[in-house]
TORVEX-289029 format. One record per residue (C-alpha): residue number from 1; residue in one letter; z, x, y. Coordinates in Angstrom, 2 decimals. Layout:
TORVEX-289029
node pos=NUM&code=a&pz=Z&px=X&py=Y
...
***
This chain:
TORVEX-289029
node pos=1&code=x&pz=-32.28&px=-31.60&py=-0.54
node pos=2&code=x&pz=-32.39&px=-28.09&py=-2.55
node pos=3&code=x&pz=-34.74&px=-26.96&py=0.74
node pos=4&code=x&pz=-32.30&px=-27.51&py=2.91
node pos=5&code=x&pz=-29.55&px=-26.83&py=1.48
node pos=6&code=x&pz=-31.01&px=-23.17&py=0.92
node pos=7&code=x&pz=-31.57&px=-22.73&py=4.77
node pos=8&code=x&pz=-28.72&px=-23.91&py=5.58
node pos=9&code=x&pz=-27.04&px=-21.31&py=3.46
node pos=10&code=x&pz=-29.41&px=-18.50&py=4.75
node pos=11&code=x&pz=-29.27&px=-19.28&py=8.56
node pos=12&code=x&pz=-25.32&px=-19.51&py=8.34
node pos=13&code=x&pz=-24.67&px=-16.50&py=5.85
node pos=14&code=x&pz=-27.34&px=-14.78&py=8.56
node pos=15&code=x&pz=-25.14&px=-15.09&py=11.18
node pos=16&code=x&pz=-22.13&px=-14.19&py=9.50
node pos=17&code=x&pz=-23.82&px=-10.82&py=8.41
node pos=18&code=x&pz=-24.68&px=-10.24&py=11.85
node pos=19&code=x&pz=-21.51&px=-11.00&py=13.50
node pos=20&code=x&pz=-18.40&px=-11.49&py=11.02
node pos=21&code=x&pz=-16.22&px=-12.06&py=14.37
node pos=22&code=x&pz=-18.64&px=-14.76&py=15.56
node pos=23&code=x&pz=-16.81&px=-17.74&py=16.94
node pos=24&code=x&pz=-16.33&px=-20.19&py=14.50
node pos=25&code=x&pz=-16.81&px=-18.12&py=11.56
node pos=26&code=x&pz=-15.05&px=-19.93&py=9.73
node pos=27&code=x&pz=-16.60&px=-23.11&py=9.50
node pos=28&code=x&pz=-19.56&px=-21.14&py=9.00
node pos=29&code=x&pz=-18.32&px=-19.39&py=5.96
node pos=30&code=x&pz=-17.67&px=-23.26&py=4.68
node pos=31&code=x&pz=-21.36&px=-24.29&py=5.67
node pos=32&code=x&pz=-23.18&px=-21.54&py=3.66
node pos=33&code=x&pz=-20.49&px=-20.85&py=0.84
node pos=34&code=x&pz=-20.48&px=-24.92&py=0.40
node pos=35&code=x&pz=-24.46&px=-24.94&py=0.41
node pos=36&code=x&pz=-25.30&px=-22.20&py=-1.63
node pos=37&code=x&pz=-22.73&px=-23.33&py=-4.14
node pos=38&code=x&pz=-24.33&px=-26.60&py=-4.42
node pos=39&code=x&pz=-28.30&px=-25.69&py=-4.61
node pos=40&code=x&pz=-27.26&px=-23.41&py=-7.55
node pos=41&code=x&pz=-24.81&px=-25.68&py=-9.82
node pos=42&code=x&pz=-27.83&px=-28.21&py=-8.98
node pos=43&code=x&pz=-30.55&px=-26.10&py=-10.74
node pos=44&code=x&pz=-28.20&px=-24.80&py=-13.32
node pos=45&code=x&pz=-26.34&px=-27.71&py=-14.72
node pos=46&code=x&pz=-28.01&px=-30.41&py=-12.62
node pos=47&code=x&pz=-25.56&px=-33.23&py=-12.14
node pos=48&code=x&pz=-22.46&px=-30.89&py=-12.30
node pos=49&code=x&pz=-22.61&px=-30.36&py=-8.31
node pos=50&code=x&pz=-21.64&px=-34.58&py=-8.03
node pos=51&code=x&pz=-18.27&px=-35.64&py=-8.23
node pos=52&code=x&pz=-17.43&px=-38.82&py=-10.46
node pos=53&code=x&pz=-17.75&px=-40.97&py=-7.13
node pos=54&code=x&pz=-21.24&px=-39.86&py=-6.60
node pos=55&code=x&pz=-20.30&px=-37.06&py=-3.19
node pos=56&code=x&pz=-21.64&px=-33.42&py=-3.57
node pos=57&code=x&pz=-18.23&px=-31.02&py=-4.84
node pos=58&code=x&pz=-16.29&px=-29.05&py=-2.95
node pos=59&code=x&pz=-17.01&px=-25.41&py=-2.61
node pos=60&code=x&pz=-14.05&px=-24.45&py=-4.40
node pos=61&code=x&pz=-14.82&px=-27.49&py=-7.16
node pos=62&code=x&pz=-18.25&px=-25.42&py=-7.77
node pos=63&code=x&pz=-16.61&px=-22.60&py=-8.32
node pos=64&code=x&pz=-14.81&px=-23.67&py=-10.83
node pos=65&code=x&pz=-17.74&px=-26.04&py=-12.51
node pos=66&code=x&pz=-19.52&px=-22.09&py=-12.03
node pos=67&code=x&pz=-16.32&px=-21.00&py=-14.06
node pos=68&code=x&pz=-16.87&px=-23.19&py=-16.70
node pos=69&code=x&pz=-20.15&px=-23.05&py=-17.59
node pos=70&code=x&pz=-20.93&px=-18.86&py=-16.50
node pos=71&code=x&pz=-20.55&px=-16.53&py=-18.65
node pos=72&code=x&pz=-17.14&px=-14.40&py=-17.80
node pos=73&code=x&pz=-17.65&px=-10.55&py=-17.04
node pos=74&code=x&pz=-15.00&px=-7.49&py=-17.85
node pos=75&code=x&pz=-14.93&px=-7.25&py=-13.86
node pos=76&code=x&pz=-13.85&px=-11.04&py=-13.42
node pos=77&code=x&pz=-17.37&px=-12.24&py=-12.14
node pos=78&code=x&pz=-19.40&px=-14.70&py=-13.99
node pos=79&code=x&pz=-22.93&px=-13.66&py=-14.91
node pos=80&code=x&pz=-25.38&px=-16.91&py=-14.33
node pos=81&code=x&pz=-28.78&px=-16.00&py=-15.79
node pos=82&code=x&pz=-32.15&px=-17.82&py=-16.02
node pos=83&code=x&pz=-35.48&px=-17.01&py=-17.06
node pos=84&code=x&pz=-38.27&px=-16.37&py=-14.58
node pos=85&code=x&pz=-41.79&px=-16.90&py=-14.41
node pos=86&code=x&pz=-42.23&px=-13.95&py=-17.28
node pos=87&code=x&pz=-39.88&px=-15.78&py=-19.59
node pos=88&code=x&pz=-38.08&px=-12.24&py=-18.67
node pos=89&code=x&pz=-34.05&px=-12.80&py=-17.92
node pos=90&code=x&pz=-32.60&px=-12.72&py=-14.36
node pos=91&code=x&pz=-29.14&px=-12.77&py=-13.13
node pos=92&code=x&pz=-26.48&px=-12.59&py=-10.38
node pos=93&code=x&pz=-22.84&px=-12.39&py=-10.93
node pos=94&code=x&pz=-20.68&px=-14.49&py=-9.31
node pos=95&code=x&pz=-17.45&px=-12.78&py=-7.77
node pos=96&code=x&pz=-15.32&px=-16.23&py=-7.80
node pos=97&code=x&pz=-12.02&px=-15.06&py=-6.96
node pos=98&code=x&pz=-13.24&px=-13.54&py=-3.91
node pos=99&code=x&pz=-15.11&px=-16.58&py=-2.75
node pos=100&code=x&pz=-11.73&px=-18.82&py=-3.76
node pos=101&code=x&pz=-10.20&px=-15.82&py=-1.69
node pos=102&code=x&pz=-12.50&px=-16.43&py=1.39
node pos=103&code=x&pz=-12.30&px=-20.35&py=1.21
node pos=104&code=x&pz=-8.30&px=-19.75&py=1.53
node pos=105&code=x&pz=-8.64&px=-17.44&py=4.43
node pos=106&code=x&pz=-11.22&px=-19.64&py=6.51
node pos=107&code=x&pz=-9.23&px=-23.07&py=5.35
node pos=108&code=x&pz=-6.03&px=-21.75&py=6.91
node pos=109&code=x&pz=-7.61&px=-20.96&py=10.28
node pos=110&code=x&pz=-9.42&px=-24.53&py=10.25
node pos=111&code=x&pz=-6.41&px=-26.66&py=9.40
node pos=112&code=x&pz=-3.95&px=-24.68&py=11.30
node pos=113&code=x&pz=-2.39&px=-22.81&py=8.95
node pos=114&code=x&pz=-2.55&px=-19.59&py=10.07
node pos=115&code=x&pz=-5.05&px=-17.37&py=11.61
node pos=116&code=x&pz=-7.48&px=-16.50&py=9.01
node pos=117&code=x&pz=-8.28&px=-13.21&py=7.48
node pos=118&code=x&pz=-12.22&px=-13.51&py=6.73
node pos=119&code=x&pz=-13.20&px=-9.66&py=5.55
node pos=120&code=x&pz=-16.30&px=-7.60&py=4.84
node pos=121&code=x&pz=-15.95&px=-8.12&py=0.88
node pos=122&code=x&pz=-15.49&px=-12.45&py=1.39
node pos=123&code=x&pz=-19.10&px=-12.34&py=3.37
node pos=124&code=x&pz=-21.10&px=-9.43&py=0.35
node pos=125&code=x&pz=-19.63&px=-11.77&py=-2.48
node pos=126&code=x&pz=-21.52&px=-15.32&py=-0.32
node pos=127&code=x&pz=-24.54&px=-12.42&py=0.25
node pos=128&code=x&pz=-24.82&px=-11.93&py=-3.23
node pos=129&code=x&pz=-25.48&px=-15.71&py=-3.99
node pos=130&code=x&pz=-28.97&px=-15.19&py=-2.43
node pos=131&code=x&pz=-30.41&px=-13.18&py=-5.66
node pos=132&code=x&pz=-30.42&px=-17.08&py=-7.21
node pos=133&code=x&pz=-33.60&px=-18.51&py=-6.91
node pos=134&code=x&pz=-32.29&px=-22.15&py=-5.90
node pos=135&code=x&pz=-31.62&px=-19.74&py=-3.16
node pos=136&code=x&pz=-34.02&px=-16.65&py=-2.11
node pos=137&code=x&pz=-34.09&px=-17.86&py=1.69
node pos=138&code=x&pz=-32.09&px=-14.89&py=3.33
node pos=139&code=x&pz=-35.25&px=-11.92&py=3.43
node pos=140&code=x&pz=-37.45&px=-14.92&py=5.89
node pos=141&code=x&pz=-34.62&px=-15.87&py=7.98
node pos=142&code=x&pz=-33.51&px=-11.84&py=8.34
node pos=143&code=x&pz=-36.96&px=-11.24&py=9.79
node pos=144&code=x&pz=-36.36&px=-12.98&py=12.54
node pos=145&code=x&pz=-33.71&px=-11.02&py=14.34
node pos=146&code=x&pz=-34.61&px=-13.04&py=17.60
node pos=147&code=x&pz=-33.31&px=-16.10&py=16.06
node pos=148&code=x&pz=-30.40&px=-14.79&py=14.99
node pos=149&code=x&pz=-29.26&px=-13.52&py=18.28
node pos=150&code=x&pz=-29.75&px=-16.33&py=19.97
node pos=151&code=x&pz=-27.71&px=-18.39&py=17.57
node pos=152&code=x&pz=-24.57&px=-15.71&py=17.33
node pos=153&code=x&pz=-25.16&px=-15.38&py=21.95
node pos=154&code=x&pz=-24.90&px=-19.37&py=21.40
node pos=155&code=x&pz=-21.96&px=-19.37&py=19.41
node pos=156&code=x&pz=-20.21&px=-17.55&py=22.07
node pos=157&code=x&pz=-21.43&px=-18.91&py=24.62
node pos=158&code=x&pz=-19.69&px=-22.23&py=22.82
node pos=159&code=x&pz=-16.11&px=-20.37&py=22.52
node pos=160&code=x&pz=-16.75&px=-19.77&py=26.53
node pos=161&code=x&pz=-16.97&px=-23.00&py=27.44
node pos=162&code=x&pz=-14.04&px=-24.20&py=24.78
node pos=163&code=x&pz=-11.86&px=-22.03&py=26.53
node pos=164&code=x&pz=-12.94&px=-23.67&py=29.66
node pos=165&code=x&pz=-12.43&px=-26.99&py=29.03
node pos=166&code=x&pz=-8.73&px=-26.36&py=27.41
node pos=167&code=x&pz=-8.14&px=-24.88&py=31.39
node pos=168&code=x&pz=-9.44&px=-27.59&py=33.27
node pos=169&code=x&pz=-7.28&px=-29.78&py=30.90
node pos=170&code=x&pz=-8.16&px=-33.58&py=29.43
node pos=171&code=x&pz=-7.73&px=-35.89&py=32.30
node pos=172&code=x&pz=-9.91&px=-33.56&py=34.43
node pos=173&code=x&pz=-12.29&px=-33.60&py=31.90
node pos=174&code=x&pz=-12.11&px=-37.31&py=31.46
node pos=175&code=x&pz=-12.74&px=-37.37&py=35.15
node pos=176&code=x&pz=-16.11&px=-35.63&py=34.86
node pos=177&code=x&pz=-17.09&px=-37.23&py=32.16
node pos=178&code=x&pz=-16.78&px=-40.31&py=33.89
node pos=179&code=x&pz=-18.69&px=-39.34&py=36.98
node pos=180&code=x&pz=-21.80&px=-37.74&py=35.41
node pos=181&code=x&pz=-23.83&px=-40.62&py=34.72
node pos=182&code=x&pz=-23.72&px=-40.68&py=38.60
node pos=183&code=x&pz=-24.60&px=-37.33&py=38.60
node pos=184&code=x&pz=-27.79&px=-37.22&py=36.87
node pos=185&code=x&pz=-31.65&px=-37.75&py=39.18
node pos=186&code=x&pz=-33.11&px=-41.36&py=37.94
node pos=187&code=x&pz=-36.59&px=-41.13&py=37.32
node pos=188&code=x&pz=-39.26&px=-41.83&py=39.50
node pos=189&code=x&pz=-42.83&px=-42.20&py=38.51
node pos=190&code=x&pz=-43.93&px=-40.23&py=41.50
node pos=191&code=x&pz=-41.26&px=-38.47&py=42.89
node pos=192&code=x&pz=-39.78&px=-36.68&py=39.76
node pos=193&code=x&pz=-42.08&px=-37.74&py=36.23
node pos=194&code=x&pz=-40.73&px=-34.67&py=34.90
node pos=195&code=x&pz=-36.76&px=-36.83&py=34.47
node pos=196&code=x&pz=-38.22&px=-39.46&py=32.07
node pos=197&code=x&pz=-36.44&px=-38.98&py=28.79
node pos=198&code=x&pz=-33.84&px=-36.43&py=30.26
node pos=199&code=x&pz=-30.69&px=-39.05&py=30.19
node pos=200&code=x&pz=-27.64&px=-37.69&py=29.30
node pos=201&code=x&pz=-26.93&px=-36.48&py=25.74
node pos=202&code=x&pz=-23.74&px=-35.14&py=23.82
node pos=203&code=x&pz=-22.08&px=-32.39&py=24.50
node pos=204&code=x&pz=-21.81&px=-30.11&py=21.17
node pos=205&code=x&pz=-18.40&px=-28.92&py=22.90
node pos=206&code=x&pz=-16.72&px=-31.22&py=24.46
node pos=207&code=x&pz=-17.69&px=-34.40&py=23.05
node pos=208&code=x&pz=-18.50&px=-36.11&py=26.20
node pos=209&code=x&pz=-22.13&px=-37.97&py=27.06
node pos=210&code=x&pz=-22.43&px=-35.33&py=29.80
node pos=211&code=x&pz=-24.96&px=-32.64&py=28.62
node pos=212&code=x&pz=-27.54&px=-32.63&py=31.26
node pos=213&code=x&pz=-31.26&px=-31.94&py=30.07
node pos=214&code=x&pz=-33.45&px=-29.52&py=32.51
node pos=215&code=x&pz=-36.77&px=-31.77&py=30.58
node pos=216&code=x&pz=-37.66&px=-33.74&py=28.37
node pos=217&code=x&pz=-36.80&px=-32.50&py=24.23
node pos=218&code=x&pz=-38.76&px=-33.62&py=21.21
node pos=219&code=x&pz=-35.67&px=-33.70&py=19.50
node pos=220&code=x&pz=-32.06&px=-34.64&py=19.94
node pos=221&code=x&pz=-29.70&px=-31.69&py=20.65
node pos=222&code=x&pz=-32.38&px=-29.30&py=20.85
node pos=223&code=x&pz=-33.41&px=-29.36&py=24.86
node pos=224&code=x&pz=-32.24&px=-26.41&py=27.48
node pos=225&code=x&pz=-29.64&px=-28.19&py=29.76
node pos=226&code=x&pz=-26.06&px=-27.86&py=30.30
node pos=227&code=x&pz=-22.90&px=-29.64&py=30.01
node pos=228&code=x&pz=-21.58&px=-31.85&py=33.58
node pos=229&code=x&pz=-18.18&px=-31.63&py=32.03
node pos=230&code=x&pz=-17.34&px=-28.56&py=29.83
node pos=231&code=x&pz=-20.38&px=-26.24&py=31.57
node pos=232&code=x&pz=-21.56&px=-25.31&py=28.14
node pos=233&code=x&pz=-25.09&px=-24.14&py=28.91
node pos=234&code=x&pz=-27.91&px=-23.69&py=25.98
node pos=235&code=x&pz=-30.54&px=-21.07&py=26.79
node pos=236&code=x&pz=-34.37&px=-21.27&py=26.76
node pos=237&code=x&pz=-34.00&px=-19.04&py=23.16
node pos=238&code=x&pz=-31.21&px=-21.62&py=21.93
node pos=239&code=x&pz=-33.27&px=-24.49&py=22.64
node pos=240&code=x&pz=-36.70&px=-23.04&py=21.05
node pos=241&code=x&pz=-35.29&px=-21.97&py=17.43
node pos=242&code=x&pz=-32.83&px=-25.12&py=17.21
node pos=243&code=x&pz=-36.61&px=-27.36&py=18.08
node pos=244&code=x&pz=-37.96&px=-25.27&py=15.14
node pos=245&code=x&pz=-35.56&px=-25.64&py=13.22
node pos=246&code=x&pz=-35.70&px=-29.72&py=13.95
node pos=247&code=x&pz=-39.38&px=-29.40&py=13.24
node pos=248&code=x&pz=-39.02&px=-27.22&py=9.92
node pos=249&code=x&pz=-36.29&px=-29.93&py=8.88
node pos=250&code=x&pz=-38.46&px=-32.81&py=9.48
node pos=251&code=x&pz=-41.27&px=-31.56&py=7.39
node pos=252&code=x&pz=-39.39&px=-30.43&py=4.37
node pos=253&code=x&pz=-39.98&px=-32.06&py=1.40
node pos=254&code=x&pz=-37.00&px=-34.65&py=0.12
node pos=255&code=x&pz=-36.60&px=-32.05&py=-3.32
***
């Protein structure tokens, strides 16, 4: 769980250093903020990151567990320390109010509330939580700048086909959705083995069982195809990290 937890805050926090502007950036401020949060209030104060009901805390509960239990700094961060392999100190400071800052912006934008305001100093503050070494993950996914281009082309490439699908409105979409399964080659031993396995899946966009795969995946929602409804399309790049990132996920220990 810490393993994951500390890619998913690298690979999101990635992207957003990349590409602040990126479609969607605000969920993806929430991802890595919520992540990182959690894998270090785990190997601080393990427990604390739980609510009473058993469910991991909210971003904004961490920070205030962090808070709590930090140490508070004449600048208004909190210094968390712990003592590495040389029994020598290490440290990061925390820059809460700019986090609680950058959860406000991105919440308004998700809920409606307004447009959002994510800045510069919201994504260095989340940057700075990789110095923690329930953390650490950011230097390995930073050198591969391949990935990271593919996932930020992807993420637009999702906003392109959102803005699609509002145009061709929800009845026509309905429509489509209801005439792919019609739309897709059956599978023929002889005639096309390559089909077997390429059914329809779901559409990351648009909801609909309509995203078409060009062959067979080894994992779900990894496979180059495109949607029969909303025309999002995932690239040969797309498909290959989001497969490695399947397979990393699969092997990673259950920590």
């Amino acid at each position: 769980m810490q393993t994951n937890r500390a890619y998913q805050y690298a690979r999101c926090s990635a992207v957003l250093a990349a590409d602040p502007e990126v479609p969607g950036h605000e969920a993806t401020y929430d991802q890595a903020l919520s992540n990182g949060l959690a894998a270090i209030v785990a190997q601080q104060w393990p427990g604390q990151e739980l609510s009473s009901e058993g469910h991991v805390k909210s971003a904004r509960q961490l920070l205030k567990v962090i808070t709590k239990q930090a140490d508070a700094q004449p600048d208004g961060t909190y210094l968390i320390a712990w003592p590495d392999r040389h029994e020598n100190p290490e440290k990061i400071c925390v820059n809460t109010e700019v986090l609680c800052d950058g959860i406000n912006e991105t919440q308004a934008a998700r809920h409606g509330r307004g447009s959002g305001n994510l800045q510069r100093h919201h994504i260095d503050a989340l940057l700075a939580l990789d110095g923690h070494p329930a953390l650490g993950r950011m230097t390995e996914v930073h050198s591969d700048g391949q990935w990271i281009k593919a996932e930020v082309e992807d993420r637009y490439e999702q906003e392109r086909a959102e803005t699609y699908l509002a145009f061709i409105g929800d009845d026509e979409a309905a429509a489509r959705a209801e005439r792919a399964p019609g739309l897709t080659e059956p599978y023929h031993p002889k005639h096309n083995p390559d089909r077997e396995g390429t059914e329809l899946e779901e559409c990351r966009v648009c909801g609909y069982t309509s995203f078409r795969l060009g062959f067979p995946a080894d994992f779900p929602d990894t496979g180059i195809g495109a949607c029969l409804v909303c025309s999002y399309a995932r690239s040969s790049d797309v498909s290959y990290y989001l497969t490695l990132n399947a397979e990393i996920a699969y092997t990673l220990p259950t920590d």
